[in-house]
C-alpha positions in Angstrom: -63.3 8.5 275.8 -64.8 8.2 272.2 -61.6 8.7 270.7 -60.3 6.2 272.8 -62.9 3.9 271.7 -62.6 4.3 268.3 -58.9 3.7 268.6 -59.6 0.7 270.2 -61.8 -0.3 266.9 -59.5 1.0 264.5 -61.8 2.8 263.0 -61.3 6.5 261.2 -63.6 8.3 263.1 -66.9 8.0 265.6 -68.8 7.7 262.2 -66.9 5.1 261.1 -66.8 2.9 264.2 -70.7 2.7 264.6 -70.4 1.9 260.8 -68.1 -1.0 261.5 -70.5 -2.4 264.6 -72.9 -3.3 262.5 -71.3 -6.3 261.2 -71.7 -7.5 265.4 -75.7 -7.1 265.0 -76.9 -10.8 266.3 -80.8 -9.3 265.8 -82.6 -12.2 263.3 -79.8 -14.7 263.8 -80.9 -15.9 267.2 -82.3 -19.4 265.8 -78.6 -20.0 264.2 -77.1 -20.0 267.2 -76.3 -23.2 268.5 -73.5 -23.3 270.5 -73.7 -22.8 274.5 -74.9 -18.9 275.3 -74.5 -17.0 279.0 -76.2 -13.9 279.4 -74.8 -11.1 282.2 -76.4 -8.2 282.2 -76.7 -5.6 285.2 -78.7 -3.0 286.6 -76.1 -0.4 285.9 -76.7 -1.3 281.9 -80.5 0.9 282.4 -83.8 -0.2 281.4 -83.5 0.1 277.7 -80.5 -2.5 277.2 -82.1 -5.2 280.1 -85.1 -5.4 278.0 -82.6 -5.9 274.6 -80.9 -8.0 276.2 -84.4 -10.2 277.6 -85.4 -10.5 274.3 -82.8 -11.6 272.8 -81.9 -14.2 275.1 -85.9 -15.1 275.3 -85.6 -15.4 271.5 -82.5 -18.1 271.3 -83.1 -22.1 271.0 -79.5 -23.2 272.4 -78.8 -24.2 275.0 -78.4 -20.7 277.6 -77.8 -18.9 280.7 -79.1 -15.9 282.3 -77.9 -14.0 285.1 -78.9 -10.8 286.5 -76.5 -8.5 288.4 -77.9 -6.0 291.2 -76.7 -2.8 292.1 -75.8 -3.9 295.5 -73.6 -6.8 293.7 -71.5 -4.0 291.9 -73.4 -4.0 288.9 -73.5 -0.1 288.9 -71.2 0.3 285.9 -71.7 -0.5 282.4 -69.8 -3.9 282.0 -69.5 -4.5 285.7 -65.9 -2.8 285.3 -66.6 -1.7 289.4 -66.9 -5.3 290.1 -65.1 -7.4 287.3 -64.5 -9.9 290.0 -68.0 -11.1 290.0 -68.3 -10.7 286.2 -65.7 -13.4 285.8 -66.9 -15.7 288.8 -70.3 -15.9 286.9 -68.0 -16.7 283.5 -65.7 -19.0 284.7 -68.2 -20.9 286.4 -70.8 -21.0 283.7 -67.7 -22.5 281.6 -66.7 -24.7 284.1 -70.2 -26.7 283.8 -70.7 -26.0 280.1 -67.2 -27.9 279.3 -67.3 -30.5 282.0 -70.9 -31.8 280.1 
């Protein structure tokens, strides 16, 4: 799986890849973000990231979304990958309200 990950990245190696993330840190930049912002996060993401992810969102001045998946919606799996069906009905219709404004 992590080779297949850091194919994905094109990165050189493991070491290299988590190198190369850190140019995706958002941490400090949450009052430069201005556009529209939806938040998923899930259950199946553990205790740790829901909290990074809270903050974060609890941090931001645009306009923003939240939405919490359960367990019992499919939210299991890191990503929602065992229910990407509901991942994308929360995205298209968060979408579909932020462009019709």
């Amino acid at each position: 799986m992590a080779t297949d990950v850091v194919w994905r990245f094109g990165a050189a190696s493991v070491a290299n890849m988590v190198e190369m993330l850190k140019a995706y840190r958002l941490w400090g930049l949450e009052s430069q973000i201005t556009c529209s912002l939806l938040n998923v996060y899930s259950a199946g993401e553990g205790t740790r990231a829901n909290e990074q992810s809270r903050r974060f969102y609890d941090a931001l001045s645009c306009p923003k979304a939240a939405r919490h998946i359960e367990n019992d919606e499919g939210a299991e799996a890191h990503c929602q990958v065992n229910n990407s069906s509901l991942a994308h009905m929360i995205e298209f219709d968060w979408l579909d309200e932020v462009l019709s404004q």
